[in-house]
C-alpha positions as CSV (number, residue, x, y, z in Angstrom):
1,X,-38.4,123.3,-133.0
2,X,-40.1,124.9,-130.0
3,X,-42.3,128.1,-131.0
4,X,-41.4,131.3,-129.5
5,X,-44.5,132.6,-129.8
6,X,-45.9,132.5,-126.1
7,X,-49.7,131.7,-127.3
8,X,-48.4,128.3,-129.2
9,X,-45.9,127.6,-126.8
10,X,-48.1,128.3,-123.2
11,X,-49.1,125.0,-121.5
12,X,-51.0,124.5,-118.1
13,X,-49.4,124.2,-115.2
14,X,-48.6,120.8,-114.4
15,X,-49.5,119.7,-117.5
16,X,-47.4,118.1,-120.6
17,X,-50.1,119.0,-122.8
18,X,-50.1,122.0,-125.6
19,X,-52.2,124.9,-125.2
20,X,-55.1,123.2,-128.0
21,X,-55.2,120.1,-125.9
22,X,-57.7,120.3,-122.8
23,X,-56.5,118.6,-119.6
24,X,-58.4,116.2,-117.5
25,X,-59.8,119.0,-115.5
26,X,-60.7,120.9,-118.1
27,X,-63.0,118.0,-119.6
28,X,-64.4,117.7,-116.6
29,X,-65.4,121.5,-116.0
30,X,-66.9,121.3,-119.7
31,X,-68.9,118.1,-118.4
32,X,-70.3,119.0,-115.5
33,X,-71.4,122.7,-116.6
34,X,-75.1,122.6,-117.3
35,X,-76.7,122.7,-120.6
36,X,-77.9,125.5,-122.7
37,X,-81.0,126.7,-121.9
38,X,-83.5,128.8,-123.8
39,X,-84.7,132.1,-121.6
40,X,-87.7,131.3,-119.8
41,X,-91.3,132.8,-120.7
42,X,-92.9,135.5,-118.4
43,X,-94.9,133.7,-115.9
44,X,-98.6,134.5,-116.0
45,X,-99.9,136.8,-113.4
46,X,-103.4,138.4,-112.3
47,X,-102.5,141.1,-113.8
48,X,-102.1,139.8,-117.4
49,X,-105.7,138.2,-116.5
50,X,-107.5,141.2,-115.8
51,X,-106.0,143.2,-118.7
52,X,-107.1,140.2,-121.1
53,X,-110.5,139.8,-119.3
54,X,-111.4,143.3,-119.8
55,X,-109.9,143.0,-123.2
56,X,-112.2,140.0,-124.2
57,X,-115.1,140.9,-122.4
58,X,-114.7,144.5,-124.0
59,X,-114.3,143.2,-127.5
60,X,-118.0,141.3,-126.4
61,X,-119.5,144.8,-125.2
62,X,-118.6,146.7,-127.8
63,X,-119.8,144.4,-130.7
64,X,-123.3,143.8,-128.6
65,X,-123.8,148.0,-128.6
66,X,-122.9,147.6,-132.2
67,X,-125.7,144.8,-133.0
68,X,-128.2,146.3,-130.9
69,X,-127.2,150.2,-132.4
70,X,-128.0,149.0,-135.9
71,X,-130.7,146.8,-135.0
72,X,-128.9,144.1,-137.0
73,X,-131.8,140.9,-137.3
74,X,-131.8,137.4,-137.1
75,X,-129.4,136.4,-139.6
76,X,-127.1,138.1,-137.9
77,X,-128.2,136.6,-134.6
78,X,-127.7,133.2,-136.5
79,X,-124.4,133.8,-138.1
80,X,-123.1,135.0,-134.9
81,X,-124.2,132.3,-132.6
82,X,-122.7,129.4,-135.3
83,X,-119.3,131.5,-135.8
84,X,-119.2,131.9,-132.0
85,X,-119.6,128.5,-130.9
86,X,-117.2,127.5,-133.8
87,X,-114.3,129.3,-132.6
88,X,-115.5,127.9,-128.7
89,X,-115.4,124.7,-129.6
90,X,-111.6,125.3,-131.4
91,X,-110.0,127.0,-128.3
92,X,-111.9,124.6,-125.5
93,X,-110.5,121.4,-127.3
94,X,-107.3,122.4,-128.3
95,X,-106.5,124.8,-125.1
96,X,-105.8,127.7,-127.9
97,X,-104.1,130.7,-126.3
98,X,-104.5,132.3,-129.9
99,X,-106.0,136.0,-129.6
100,X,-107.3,136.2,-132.8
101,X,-109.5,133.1,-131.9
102,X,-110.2,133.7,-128.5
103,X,-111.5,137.7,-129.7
104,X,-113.0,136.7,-132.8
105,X,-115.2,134.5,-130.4
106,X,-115.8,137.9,-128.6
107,X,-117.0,139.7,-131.5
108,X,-119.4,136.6,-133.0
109,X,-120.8,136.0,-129.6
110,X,-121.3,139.9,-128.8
111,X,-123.2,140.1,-132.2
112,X,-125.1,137.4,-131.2
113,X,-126.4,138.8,-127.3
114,X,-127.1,142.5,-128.8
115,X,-129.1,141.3,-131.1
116,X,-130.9,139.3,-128.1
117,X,-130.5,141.6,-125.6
118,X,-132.6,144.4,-128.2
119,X,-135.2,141.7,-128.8
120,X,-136.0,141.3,-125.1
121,X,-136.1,145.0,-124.3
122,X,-137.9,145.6,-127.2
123,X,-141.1,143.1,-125.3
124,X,-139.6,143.9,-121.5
125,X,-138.2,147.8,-121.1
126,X,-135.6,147.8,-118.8
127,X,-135.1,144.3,-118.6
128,X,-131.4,144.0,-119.9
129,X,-130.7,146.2,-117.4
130,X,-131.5,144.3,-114.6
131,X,-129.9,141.5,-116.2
132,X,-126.6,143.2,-116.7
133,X,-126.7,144.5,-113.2
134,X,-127.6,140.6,-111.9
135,X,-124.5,139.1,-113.6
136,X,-122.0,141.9,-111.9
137,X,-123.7,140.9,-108.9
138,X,-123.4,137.1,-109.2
139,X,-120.0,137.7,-110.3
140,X,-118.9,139.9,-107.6
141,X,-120.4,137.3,-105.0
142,X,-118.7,134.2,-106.5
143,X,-115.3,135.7,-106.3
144,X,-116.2,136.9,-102.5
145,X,-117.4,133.4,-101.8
146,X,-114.0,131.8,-103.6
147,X,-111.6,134.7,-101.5
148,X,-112.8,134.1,-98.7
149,X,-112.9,130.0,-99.3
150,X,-116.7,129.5,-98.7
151,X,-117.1,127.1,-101.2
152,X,-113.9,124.8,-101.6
153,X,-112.8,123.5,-105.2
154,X,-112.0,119.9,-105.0
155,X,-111.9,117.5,-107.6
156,X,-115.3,116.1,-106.4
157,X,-116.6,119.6,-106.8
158,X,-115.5,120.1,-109.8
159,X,-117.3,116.6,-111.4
160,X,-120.2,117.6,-109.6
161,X,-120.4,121.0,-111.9
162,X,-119.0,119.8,-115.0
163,X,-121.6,117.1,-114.7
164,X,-124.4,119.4,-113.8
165,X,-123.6,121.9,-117.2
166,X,-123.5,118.9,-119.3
167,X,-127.0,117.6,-118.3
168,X,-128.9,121.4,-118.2
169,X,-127.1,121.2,-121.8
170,X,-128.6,118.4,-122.6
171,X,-132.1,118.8,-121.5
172,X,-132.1,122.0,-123.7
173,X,-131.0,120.2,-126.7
174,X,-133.7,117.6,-125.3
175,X,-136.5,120.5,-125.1
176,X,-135.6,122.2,-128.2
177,X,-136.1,119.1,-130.0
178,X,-139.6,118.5,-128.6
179,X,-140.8,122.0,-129.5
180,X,-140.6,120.6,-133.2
181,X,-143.4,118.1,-131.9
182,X,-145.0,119.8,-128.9
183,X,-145.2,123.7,-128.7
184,X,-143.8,124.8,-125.6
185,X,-141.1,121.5,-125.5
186,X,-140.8,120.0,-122.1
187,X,-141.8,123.1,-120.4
188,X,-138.4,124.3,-119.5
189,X,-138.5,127.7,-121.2
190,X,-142.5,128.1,-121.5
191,X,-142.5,130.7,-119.0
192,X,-144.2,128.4,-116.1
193,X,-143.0,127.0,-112.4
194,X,-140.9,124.1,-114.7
195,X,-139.3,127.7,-116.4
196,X,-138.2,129.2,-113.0
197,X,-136.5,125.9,-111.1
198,X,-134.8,125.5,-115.0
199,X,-133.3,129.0,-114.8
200,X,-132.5,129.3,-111.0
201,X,-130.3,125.8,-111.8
202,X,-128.7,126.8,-114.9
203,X,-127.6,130.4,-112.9
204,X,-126.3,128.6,-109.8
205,X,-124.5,126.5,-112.2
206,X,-123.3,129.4,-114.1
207,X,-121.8,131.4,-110.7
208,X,-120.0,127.5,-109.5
209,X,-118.3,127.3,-112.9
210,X,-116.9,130.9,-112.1
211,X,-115.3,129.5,-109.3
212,X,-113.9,126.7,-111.1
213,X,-112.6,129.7,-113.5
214,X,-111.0,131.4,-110.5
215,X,-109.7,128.1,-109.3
216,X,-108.0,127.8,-112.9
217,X,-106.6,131.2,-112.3
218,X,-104.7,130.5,-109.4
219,X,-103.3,127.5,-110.3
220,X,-102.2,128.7,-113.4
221,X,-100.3,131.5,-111.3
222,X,-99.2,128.8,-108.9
223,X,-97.7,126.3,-111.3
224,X,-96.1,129.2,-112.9
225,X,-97.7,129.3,-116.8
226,X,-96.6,131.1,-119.2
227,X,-98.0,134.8,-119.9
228,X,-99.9,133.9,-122.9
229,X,-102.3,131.6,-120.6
230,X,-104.1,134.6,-119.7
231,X,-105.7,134.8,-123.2
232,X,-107.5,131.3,-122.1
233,X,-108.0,132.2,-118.6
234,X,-110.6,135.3,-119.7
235,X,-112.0,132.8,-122.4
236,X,-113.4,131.2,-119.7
237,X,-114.4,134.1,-117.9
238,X,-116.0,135.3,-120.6
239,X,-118.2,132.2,-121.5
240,X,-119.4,132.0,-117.9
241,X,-120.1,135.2,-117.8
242,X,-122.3,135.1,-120.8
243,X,-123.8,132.3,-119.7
244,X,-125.3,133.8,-117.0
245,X,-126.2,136.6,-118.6
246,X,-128.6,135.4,-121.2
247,X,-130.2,133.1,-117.6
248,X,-130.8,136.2,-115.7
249,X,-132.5,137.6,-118.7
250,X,-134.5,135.0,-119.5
251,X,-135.3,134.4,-116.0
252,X,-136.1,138.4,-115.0
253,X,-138.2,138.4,-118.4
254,X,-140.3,136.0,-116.7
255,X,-141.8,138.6,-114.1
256,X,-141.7,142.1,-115.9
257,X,-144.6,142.9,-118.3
258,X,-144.7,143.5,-121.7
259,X,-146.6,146.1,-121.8
């Protein structure tokens, strides 16, 4: 007996099927519709890059005023180089976007440089100064050289640098090792003409890996990654920047008295 209720009894139009029963087109509509997709993550911008940047390299300042406030010693200056490059190694091989990592690294390594950085203008006055003030300098230049496309990076620029860190790494794991047998090691860090050409390389090498850091930048913001990138993108910054930091104080050391 036919229903009189109109929601059992309604069919399509043109169609001998009940109301449960999908038509032809209907299947079709369901099978061409595209598929669920999750919402999309919030691209990364330069934005979220500055604010982490300042963030990270913050965290670093403020834990190097700390180190050098208390005049904390070397086993500080120990612990905080070994948990530093602990937590470096862990975000540079597995491409952590953690925080926790990436600003714990921040704090070790900050520990680490104002406990340096005290040391140095404790036998130089006025030295870190001039070494703070020469890394926002080289900074500021490299991004004007990378705006303004002075220096291109291309792939072949790129191997050039990576190559270039990994031997001025290795000759001062080489040298560091010789000073157990020979006092001043190879000569790179004895203060001499060897000392000067070591530092002026591992600086210029320091400001081209900033513009490999910019170039990651922008192709992050190109290829359209997701927000939390940022955190890895001011890693980098940071590491550079320290980097060149600790050269330009080494290096200006070399030619202000200790008097």
């Amino acid at each position: 007996m036919e229903s009189k209720n109109p929601v059992f009894s309604r069919q399509a139009p043109g169609s001998q099927q009940a109301w449960g029963t999908p038509t032809p087109e209907q299947l079709r509509g369901m099978y061409d519709a595209p598929s669920y997709a999750p919402p999309a993550q919030r691209r990364m911008t330069i934005d979220d890059v500055v604010v982490r940047g300042f963030i990270t390299l913050g965290t670093l300042v403020v834990s190097a005023a700390l180190a050098w406030a208390l005049n904390l010693g070397r086993p500080a200056l120990i612990a905080g180089v070994l948990v530093g490059l602990v937590l470096a190694l862990i975000v540079s091989f597995r491409q952590s976007t953690n925080p926790v990592l990436i600003l714990g690294y921040a704090v070790s390594y900050g520990v680490a440089i104002g406990v340096i950085s005290h040391a140095y203008n404790d036998l130089y006055n006025g030295v870190v100064f001039q070494a703070v003030v020469g890394t926002a300098l080289a900074f500021g230049a490299m991004l004007a050289v990378y705006t303004l496309r002075i220096v291109r990076v291309t792939p072949k620029f790129t191997k050039f640098v990576v190559a270039a860190g990994l031997s001025l790494m290795g000759l001062m794991l080489v040298n560091w090792l010789a000073t157990f047998f020979i006092e001043d090691g190879v000569g790179i860090r004895s203060g001499g003409p060897l000392s000067y050409v070591f530092s002026i390389a591992a600086i210029l090498v320091g400001c081209f890996f900033l513009l490999l850091d910019f170039d990651s930048v922008e192709q992050g913001i190109r290829a359209g990654a997701p927000a939390k990138y940022s955190w890895l993108m001011a890693f980098g910054l940071t590491v550079t920047l320290v980097w060149i930091y600790l050269e330009i104080l080494r290096f200006v050391s070399y030619f202000t008295s200790n008097d």
